[in-house]
C-alpha positions in Angstrom: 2.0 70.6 198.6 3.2 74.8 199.1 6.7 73.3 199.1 5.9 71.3 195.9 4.6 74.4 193.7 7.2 77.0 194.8 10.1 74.6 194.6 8.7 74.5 190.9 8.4 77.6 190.5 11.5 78.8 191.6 13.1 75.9 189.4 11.2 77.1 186.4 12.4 80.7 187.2 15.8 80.2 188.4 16.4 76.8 187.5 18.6 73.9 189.6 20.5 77.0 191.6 17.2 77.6 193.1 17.6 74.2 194.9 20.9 75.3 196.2 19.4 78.8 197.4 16.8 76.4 199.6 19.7 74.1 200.6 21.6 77.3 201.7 18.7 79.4 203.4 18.0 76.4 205.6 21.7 76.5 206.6 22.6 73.0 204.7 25.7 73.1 203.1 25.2 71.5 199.6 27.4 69.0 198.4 29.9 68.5 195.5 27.8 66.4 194.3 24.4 68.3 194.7 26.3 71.3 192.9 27.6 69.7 189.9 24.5 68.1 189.7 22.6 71.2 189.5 25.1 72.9 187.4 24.7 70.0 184.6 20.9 69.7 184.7 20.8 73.6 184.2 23.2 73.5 181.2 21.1 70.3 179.9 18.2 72.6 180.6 19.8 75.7 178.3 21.0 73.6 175.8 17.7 72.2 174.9 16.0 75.9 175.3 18.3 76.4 172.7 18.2 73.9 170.3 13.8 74.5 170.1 14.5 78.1 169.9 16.8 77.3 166.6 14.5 74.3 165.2 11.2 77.0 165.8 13.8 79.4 163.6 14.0 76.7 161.0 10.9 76.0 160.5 9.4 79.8 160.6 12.2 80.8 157.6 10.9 76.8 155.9 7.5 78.2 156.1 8.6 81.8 155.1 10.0 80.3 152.0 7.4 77.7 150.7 5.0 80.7 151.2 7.0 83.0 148.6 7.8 80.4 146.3 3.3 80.0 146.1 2.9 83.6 146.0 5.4 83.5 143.0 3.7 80.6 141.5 0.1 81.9 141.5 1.4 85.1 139.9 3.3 83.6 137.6 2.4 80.2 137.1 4.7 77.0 137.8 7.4 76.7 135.6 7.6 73.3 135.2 4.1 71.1 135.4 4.8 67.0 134.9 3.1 66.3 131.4 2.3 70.0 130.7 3.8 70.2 127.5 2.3 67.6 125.9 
């Protein structure tokens, strides 16, 4: 189970290459395979860190906006109200 958490830690830190460090530190040679492997599931792992990191940006400057356009309205008023120039 002390395997278990540090490999995940380590992973979480360092990500797949960590696995490779292991691999190479018990003197096993990793494979093609095991490197390209590791090399996609990091750059799956980025990609994705940085897609939330953009959507978390969208939304802040969303939420940013909608609360400057009701600060403008409650000083103001709204502009348009359906039915409020009868």
């Amino acid at each position: 189970m002390n395997l278990g958490v540090h490999m995940g830690a380590a992973i979480f830190n360092d990500g797949e290459n960590a696995v490779l460090d292991l691999l190479t530190e018990l003197d096993i040679e990793p494979g093609e395979n095991a490197v390209s492997g590791c090399l996609r599931a990091d750059e799956r792992r980025l990609t994705s860190a940085a897609t939330k990191a953009t959507m978390e940006a969208r939304k802040a400057a969303r939420l940013a906006r909608i609360a400057a356009k009701e600060a403008a309205e409650a000083g103001e008023g709204a502009y348009y109200a359906p039915g409020g120039f009868d």
